[in-house]
N, CA, C and O atoms as CSV, one atom per row, in Angstrom:
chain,resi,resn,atom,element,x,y,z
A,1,UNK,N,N,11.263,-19.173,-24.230
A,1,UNK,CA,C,12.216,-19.594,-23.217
A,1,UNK,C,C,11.553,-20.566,-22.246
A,1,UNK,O,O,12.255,-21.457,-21.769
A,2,UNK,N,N,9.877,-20.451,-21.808
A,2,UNK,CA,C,9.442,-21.270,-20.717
A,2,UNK,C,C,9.189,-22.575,-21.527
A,2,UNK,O,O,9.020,-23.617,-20.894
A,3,UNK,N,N,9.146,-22.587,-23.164
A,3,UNK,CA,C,9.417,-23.860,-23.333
A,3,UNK,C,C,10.063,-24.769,-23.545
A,3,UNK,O,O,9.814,-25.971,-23.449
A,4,UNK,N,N,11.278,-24.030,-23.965
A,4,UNK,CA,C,12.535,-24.387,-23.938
A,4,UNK,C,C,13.193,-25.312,-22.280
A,4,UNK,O,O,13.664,-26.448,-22.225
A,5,UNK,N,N,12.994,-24.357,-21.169
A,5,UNK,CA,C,12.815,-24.758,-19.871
A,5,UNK,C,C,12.086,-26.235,-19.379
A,5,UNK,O,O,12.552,-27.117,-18.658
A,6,UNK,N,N,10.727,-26.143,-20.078
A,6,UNK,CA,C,10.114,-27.295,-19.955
A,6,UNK,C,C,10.578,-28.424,-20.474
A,6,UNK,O,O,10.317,-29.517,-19.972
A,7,UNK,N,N,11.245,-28.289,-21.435
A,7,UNK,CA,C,11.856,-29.538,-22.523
A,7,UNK,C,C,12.896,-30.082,-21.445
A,7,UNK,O,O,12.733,-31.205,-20.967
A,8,UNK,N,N,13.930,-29.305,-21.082
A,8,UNK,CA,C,15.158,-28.966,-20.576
A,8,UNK,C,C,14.575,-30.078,-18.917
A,8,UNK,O,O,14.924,-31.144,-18.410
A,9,UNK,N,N,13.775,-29.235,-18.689
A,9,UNK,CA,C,13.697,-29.694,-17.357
A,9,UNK,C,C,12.827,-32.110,-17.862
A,9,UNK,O,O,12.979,-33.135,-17.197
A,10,UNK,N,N,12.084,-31.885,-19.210
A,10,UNK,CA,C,11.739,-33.061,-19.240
A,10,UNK,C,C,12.747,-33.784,-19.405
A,10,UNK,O,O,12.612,-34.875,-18.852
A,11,UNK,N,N,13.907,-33.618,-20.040
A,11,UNK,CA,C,15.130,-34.446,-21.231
A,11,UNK,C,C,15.991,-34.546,-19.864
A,11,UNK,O,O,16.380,-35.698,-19.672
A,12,UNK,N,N,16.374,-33.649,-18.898
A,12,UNK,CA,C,16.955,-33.364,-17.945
A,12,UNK,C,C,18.585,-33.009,-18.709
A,12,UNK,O,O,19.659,-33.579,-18.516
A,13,UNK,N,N,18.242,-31.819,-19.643
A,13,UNK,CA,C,19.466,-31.165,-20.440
A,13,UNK,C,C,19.456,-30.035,-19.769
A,13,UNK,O,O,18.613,-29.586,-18.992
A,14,UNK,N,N,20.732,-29.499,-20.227
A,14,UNK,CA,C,20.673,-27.896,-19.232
A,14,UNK,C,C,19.917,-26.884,-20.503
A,14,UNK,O,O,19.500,-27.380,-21.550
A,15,UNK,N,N,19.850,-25.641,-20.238
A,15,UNK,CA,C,19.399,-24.917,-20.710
A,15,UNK,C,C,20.631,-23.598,-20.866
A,15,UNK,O,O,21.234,-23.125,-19.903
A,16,UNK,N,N,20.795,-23.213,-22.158
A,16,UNK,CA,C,21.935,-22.116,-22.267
A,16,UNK,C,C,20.949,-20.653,-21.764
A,16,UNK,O,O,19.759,-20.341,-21.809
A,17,UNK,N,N,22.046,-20.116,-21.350
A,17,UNK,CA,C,21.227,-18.703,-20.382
A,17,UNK,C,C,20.705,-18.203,-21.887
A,17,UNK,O,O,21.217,-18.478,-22.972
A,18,UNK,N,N,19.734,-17.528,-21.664
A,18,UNK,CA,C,18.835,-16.775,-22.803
A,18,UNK,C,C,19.738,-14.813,-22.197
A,18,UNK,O,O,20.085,-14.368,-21.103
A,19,UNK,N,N,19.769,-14.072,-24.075
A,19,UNK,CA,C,20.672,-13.006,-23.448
A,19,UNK,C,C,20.138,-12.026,-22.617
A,19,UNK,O,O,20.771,-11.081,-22.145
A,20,UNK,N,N,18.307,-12.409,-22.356
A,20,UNK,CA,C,17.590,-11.375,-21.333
A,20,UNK,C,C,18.076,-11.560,-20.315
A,20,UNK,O,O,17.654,-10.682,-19.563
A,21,UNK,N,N,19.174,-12.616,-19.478
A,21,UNK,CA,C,19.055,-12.962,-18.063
A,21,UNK,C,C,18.441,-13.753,-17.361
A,21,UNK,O,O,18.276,-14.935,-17.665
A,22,UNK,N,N,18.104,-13.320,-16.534
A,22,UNK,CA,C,16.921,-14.699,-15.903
A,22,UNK,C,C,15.456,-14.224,-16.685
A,22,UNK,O,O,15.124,-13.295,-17.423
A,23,UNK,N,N,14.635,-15.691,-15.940
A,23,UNK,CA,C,13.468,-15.004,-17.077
A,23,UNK,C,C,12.210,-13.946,-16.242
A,23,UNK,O,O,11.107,-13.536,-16.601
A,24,UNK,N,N,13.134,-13.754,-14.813
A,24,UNK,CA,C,12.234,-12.449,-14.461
A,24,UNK,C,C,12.198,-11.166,-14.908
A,24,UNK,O,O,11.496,-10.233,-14.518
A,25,UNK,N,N,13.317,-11.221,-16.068
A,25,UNK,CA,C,13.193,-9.481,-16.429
A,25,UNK,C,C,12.295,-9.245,-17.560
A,25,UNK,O,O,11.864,-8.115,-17.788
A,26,UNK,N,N,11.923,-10.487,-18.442
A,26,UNK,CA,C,11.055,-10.283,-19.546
A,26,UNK,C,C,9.924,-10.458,-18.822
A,26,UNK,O,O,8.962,-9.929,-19.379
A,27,UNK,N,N,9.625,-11.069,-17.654
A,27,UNK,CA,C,8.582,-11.686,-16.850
A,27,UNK,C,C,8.041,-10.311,-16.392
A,27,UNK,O,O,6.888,-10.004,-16.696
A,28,UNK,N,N,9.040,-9.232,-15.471
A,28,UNK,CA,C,9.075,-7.593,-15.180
A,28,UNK,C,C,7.980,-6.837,-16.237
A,28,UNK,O,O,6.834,-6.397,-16.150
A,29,UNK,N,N,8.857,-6.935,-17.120
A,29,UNK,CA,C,7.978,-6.433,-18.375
A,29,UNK,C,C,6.868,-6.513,-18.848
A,29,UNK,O,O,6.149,-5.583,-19.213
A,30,UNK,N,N,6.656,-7.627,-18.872
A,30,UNK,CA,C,4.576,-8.028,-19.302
A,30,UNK,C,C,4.076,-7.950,-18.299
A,30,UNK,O,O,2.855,-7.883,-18.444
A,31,UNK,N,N,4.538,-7.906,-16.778
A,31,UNK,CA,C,3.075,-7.324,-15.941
A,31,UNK,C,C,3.104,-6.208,-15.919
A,31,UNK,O,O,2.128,-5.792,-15.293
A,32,UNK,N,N,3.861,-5.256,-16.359
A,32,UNK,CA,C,4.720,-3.770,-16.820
A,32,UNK,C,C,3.378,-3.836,-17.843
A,32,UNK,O,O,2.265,-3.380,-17.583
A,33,UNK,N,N,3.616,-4.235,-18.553
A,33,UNK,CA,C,2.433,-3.845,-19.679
A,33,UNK,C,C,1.100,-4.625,-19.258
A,33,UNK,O,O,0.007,-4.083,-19.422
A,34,UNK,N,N,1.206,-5.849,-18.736
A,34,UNK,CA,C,-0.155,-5.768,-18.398
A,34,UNK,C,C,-1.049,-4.851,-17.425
A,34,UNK,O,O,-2.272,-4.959,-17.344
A,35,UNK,N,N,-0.178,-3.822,-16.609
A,35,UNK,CA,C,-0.786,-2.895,-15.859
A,35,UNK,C,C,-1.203,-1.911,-16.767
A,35,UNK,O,O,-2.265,-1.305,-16.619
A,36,UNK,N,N,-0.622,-1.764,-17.470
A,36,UNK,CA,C,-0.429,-0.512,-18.564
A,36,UNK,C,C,-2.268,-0.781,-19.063
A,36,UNK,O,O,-3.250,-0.091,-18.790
A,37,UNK,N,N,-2.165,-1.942,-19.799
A,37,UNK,CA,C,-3.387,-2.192,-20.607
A,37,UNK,C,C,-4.523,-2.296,-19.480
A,37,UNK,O,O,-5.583,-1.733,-19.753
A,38,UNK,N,N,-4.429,-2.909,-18.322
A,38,UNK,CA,C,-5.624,-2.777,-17.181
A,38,UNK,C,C,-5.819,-1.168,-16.883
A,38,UNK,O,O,-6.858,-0.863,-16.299
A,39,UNK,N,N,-4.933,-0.149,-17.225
A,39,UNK,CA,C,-4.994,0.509,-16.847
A,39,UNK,C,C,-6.018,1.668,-17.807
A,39,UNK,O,O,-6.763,2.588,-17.470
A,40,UNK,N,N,-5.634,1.113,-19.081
A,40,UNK,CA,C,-6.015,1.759,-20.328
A,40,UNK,C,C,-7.627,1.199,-20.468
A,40,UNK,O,O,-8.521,1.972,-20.813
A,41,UNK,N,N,-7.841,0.018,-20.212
A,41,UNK,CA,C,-9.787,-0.531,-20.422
A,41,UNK,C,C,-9.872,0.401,-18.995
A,41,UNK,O,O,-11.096,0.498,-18.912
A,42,UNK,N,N,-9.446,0.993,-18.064
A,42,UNK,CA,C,-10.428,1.709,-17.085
A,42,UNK,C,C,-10.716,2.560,-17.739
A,42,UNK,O,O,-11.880,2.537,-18.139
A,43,UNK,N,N,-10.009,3.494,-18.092
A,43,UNK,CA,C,-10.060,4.598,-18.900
A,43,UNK,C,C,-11.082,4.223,-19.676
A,43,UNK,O,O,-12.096,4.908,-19.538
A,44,UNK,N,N,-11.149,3.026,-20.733
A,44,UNK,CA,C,-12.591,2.837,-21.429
A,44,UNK,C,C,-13.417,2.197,-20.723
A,44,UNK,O,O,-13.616,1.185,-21.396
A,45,UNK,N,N,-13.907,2.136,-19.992
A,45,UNK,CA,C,-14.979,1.728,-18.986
A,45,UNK,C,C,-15.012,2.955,-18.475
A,45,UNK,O,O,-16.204,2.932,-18.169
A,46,UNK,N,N,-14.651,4.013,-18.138
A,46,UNK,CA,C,-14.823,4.923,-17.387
A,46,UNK,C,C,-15.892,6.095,-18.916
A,46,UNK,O,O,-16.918,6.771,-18.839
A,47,UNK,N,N,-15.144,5.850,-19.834
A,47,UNK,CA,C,-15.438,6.554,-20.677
A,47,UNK,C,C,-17.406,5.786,-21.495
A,47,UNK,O,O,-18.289,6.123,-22.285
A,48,UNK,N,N,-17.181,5.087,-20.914
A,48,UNK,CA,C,-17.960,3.900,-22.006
A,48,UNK,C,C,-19.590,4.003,-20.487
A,48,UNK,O,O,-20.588,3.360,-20.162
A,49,UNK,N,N,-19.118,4.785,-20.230
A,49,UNK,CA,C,-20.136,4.646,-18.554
A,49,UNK,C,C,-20.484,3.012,-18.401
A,49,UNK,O,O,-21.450,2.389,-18.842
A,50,UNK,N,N,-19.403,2.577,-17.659
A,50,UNK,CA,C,-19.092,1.215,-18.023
A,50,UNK,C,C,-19.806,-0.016,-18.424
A,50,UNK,O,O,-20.178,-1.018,-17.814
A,51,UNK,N,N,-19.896,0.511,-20.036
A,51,UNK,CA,C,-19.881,-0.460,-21.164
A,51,UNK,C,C,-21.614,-0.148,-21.032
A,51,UNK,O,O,-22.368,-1.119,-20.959
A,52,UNK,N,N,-22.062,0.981,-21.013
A,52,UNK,CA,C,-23.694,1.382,-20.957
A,52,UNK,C,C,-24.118,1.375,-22.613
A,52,UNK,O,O,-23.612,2.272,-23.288
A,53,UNK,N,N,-24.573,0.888,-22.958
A,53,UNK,CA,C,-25.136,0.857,-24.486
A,53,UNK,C,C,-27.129,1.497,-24.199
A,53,UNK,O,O,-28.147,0.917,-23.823
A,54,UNK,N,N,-26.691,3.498,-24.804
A,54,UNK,CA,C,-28.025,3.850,-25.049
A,54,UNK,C,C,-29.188,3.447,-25.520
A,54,UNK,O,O,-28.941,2.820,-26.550
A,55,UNK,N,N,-30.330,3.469,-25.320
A,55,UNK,CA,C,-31.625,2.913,-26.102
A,55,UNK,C,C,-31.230,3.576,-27.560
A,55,UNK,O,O,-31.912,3.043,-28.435
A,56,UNK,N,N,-30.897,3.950,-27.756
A,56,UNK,CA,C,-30.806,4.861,-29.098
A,56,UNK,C,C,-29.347,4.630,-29.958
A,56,UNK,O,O,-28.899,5.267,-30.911
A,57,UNK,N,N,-28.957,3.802,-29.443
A,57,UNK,CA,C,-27.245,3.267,-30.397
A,57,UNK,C,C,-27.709,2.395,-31.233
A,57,UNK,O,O,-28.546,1.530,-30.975
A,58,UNK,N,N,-27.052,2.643,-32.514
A,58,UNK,CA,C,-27.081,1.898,-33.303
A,58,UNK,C,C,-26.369,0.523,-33.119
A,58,UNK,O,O,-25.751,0.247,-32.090
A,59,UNK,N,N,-26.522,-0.513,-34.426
A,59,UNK,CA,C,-25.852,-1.740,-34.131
A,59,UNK,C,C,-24.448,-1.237,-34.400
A,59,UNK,O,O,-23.780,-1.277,-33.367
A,60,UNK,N,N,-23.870,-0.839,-35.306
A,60,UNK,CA,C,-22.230,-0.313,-34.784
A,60,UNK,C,C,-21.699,-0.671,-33.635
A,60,UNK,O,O,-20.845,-1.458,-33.228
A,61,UNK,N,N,-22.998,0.725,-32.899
A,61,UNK,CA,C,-22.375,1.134,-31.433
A,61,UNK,C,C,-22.327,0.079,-30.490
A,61,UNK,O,O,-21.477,-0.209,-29.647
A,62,UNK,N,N,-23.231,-0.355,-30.747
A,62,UNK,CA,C,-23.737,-1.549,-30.239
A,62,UNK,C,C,-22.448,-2.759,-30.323
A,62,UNK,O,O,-22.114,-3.230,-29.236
A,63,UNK,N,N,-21.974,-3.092,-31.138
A,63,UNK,CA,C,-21.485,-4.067,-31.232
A,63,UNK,C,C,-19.861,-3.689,-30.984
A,63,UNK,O,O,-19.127,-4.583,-30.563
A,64,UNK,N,N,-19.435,-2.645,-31.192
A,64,UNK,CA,C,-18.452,-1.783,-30.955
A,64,UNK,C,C,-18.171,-1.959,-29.115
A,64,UNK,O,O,-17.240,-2.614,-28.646
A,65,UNK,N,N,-18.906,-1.429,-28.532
A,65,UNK,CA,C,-19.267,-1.809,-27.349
A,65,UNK,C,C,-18.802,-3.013,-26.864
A,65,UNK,O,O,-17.717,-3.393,-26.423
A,66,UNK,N,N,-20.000,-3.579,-27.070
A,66,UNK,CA,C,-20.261,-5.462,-26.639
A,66,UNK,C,C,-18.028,-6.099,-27.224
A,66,UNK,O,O,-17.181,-6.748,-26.610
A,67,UNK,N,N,-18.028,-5.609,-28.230
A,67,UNK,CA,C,-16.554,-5.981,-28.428
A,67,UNK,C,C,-15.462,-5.574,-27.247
A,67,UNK,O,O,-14.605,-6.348,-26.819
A,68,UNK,N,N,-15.663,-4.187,-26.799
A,68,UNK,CA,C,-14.367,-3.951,-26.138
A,68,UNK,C,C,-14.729,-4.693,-24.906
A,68,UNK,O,O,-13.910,-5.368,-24.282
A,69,UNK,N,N,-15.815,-4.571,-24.613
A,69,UNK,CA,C,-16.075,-5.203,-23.184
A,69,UNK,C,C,-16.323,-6.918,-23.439
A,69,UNK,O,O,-16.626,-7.583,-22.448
A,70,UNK,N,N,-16.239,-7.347,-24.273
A,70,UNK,CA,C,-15.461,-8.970,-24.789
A,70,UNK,C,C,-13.782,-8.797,-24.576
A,70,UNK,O,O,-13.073,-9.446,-23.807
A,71,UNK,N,N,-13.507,-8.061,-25.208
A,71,UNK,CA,C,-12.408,-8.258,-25.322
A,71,UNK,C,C,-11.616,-7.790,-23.798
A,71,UNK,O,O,-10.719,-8.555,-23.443
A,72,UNK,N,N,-11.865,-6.749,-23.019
A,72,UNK,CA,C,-11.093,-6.466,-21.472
A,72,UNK,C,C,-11.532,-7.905,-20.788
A,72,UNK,O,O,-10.694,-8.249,-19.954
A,73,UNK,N,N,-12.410,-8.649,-20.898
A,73,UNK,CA,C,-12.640,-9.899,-20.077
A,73,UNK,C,C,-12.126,-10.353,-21.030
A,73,UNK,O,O,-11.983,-9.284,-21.624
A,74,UNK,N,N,-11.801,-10.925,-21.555
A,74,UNK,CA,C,-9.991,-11.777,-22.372
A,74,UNK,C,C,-9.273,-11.443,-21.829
A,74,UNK,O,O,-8.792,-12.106,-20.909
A,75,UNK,N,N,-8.763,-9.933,-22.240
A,75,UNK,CA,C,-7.401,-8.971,-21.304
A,75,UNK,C,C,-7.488,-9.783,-19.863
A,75,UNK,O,O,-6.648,-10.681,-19.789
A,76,UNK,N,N,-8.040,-9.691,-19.114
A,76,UNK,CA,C,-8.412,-9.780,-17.810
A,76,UNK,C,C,-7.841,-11.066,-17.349
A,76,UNK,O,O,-7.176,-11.362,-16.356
A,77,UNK,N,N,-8.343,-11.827,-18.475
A,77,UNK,CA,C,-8.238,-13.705,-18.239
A,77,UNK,C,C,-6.639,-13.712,-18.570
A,77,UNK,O,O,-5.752,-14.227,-17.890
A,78,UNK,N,N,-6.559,-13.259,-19.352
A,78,UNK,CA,C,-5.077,-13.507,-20.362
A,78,UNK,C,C,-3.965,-12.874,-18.867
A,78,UNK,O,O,-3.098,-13.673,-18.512
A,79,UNK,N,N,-4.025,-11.845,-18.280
A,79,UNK,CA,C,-3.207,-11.459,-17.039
A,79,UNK,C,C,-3.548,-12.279,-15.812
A,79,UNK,O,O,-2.729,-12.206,-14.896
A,80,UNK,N,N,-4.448,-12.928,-15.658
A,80,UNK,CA,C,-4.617,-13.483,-14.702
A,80,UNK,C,C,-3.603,-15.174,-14.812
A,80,UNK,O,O,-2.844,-15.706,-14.002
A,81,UNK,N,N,-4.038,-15.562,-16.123
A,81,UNK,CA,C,-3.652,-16.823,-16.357
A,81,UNK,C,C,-1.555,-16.331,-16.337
A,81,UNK,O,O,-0.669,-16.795,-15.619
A,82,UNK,N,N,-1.481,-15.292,-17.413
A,82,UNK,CA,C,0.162,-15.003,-16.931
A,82,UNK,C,C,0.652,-15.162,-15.871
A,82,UNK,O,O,1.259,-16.162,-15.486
A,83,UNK,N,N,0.269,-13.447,-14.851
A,83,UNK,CA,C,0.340,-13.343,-14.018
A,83,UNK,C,C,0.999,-14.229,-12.698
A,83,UNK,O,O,2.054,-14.351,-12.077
A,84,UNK,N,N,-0.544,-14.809,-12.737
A,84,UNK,CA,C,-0.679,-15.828,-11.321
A,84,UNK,C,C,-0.482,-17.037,-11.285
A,84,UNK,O,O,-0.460,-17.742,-10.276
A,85,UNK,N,N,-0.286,-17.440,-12.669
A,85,UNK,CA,C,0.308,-19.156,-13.180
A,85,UNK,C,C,1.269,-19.434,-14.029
A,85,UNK,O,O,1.953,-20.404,-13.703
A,86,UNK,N,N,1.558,-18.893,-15.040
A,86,UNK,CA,C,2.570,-19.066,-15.887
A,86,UNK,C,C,3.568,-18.313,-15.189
A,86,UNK,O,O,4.573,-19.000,-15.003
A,87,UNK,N,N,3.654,-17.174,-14.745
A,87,UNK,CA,C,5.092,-16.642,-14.835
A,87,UNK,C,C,5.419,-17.117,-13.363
A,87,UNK,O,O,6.630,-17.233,-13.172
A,88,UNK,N,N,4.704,-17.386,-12.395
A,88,UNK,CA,C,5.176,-17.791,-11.295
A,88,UNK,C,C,6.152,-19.644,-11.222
A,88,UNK,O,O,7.077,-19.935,-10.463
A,89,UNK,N,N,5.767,-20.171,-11.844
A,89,UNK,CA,C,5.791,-21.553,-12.297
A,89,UNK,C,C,6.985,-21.347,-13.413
A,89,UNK,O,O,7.910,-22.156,-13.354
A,90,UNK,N,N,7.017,-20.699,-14.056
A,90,UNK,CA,C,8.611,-20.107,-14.855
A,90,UNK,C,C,9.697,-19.863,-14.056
A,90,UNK,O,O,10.740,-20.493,-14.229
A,91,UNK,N,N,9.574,-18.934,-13.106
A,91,UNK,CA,C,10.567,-18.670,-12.172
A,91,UNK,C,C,10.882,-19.646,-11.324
A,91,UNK,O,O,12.055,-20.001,-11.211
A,92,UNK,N,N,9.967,-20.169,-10.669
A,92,UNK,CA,C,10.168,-21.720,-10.062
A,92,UNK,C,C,10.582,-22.397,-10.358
A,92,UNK,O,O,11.125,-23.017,-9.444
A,93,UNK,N,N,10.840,-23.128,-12.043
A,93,UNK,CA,C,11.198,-23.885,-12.676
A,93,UNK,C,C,12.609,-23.279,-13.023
A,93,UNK,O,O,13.538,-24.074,-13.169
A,94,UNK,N,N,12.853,-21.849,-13.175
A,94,UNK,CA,C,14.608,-21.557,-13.602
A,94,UNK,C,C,14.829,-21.845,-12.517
A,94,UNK,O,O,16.051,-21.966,-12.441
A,95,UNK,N,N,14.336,-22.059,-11.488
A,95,UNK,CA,C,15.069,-21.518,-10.175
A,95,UNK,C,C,15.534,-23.177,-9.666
A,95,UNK,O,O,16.554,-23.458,-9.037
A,96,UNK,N,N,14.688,-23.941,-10.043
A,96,UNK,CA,C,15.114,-25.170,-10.035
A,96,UNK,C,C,15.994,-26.112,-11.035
A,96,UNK,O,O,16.698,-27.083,-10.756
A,97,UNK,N,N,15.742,-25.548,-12.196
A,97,UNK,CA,C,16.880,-26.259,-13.281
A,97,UNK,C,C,17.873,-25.137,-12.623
A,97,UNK,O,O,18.579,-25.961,-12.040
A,98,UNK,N,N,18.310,-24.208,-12.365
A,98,UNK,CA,C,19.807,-23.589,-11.956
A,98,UNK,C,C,20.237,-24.002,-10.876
A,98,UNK,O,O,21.344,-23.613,-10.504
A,99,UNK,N,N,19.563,-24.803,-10.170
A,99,UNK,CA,C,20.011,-25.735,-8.930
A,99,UNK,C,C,19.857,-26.922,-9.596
A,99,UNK,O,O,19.009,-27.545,-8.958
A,100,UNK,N,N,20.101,-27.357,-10.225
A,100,UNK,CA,C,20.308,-28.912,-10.924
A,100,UNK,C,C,19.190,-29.536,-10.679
A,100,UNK,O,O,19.207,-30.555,-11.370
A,101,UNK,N,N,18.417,-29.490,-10.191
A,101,UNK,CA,C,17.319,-30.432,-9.509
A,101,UNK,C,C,15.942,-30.868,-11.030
A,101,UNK,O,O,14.970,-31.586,-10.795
Protein backbone atom coordinates (compact mmCIF):
# COMPACT_ATOMS: atom_id res chain seq x y z
CA UNK A 1 0.00 0.00 0.00
CA UNK A 2 3.01 2.61 0.93
CA UNK A 3 3.96 1.94 -2.57
CA UNK A 4 1.19 2.17 -4.18
CA UNK A 5 0.82 5.72 -2.19
CA UNK A 6 4.16 6.73 -3.44
CA UNK A 7 3.32 6.14 -7.13
CA UNK A 8 -0.10 7.84 -6.47
CA UNK A 9 1.34 10.68 -4.77
CA UNK A 10 4.32 10.79 -7.90
CA UNK A 11 1.62 10.41 -11.05
CA UNK A 12 -0.62 12.71 -8.82
CA UNK A 13 -3.54 9.78 -9.27
CA UNK A 14 -5.74 9.08 -6.40
CA UNK A 15 -5.35 6.02 -4.62
CA UNK A 16 -8.53 3.51 -4.07
CA UNK A 17 -8.99 3.02 -0.17
CA UNK A 18 -7.17 -0.37 0.57
CA UNK A 19 -10.03 -2.77 2.58
CA UNK A 20 -7.70 -2.39 5.91
CA UNK A 21 -8.79 1.37 6.18
CA UNK A 22 -6.35 3.82 6.69
CA UNK A 23 -2.91 2.57 6.73
CA UNK A 24 -2.65 3.09 10.54
CA UNK A 25 -4.35 -0.06 11.42
CA UNK A 26 -1.91 -2.43 9.59
CA UNK A 27 0.72 0.22 10.76
CA UNK A 28 -1.07 -0.67 14.73
CA UNK A 29 -0.21 -4.07 14.07
CA UNK A 30 3.56 -4.38 13.25
CA UNK A 31 4.59 -2.25 16.15
CA UNK A 32 2.00 -4.75 17.91
CA UNK A 33 4.35 -7.35 16.83
CA UNK A 34 7.33 -5.56 16.82
CA UNK A 35 6.92 -5.21 20.66
CA UNK A 36 6.00 -8.71 20.83
CA UNK A 37 9.44 -9.82 19.17
CA UNK A 38 11.56 -7.00 21.33
CA UNK A 39 9.95 -8.50 23.87
CA UNK A 40 10.72 -12.18 23.09
CA UNK A 41 15.01 -11.47 22.33
CA UNK A 42 14.77 -10.11 26.15
CA UNK A 43 13.64 -13.17 27.22
CA UNK A 44 16.71 -14.57 25.10
CA UNK A 45 19.19 -12.28 26.32
CA UNK A 46 17.99 -12.76 29.66
CA UNK A 47 18.25 -16.45 29.17
CA UNK A 48 21.53 -16.37 27.07
CA UNK A 49 23.19 -14.27 30.24
CA UNK A 50 23.21 -11.76 27.63
CA UNK A 51 24.63 -13.48 24.74
CA UNK A 52 27.69 -14.86 27.33
CA UNK A 53 29.41 -17.63 25.28
CA UNK A 54 31.28 -20.17 28.05
CA UNK A 55 35.05 -20.98 27.72
CA UNK A 56 33.84 -24.41 27.25
CA UNK A 57 31.00 -24.09 24.29
CA UNK A 58 31.41 -25.66 21.51
CA UNK A 59 31.39 -24.11 17.90
CA UNK A 60 27.55 -24.96 17.62
CA UNK A 61 27.07 -23.07 20.71
CA UNK A 62 29.11 -20.76 19.72
CA UNK A 63 27.79 -19.84 16.59
CA UNK A 64 24.19 -20.50 17.66
CA UNK A 65 24.79 -17.66 19.96
CA UNK A 66 26.80 -15.15 17.84
CA UNK A 67 23.53 -15.82 15.38
CA UNK A 68 20.71 -14.81 17.66
CA UNK A 69 22.56 -11.92 18.88
CA UNK A 70 23.20 -11.02 14.89
CA UNK A 71 20.11 -11.44 14.29
CA UNK A 72 18.11 -9.15 17.53
CA UNK A 73 20.55 -6.28 16.13
CA UNK A 74 18.72 -6.73 12.63
CA UNK A 75 15.35 -7.09 14.68
CA UNK A 76 16.37 -3.93 16.36
CA UNK A 77 17.41 -2.04 13.05
CA UNK A 78 14.46 -3.45 11.10
CA UNK A 79 11.88 -1.65 14.08
CA UNK A 80 13.71 1.20 14.27
CA UNK A 81 13.90 1.88 10.48
CA UNK A 82 9.75 0.89 10.49
CA UNK A 83 8.92 2.35 13.40
CA UNK A 84 10.50 5.81 13.34
CA UNK A 85 10.67 6.31 9.44
CA UNK A 86 8.63 4.37 7.32
CA UNK A 87 5.44 4.19 9.09
CA UNK A 88 5.52 7.73 10.23
CA UNK A 89 6.13 9.13 6.59
CA UNK A 90 3.14 6.61 5.44
CA UNK A 91 0.70 8.24 7.56
CA UNK A 92 1.90 11.63 6.55
CA UNK A 93 1.71 10.87 3.09
CA UNK A 94 -2.19 9.26 3.40
CA UNK A 95 -2.82 12.08 5.29
CA UNK A 96 -1.77 14.27 2.55
CA UNK A 97 -2.94 12.48 -0.65
CA UNK A 98 -6.61 12.44 1.36
CA UNK A 99 -6.31 16.15 1.40
CA UNK A 100 -5.53 16.36 -2.27
CA UNK A 101 -2.30 17.97 -1.79
Amino acid sequence: MIKRMVQSDKEGTKVNNPPFGAVANPIRAMVAEHQNEGDRFEKIDELSNHYQIPEDACATYFTTIKGLQDFEKDLHRHIHLENNILFPKATELETRLAAGN
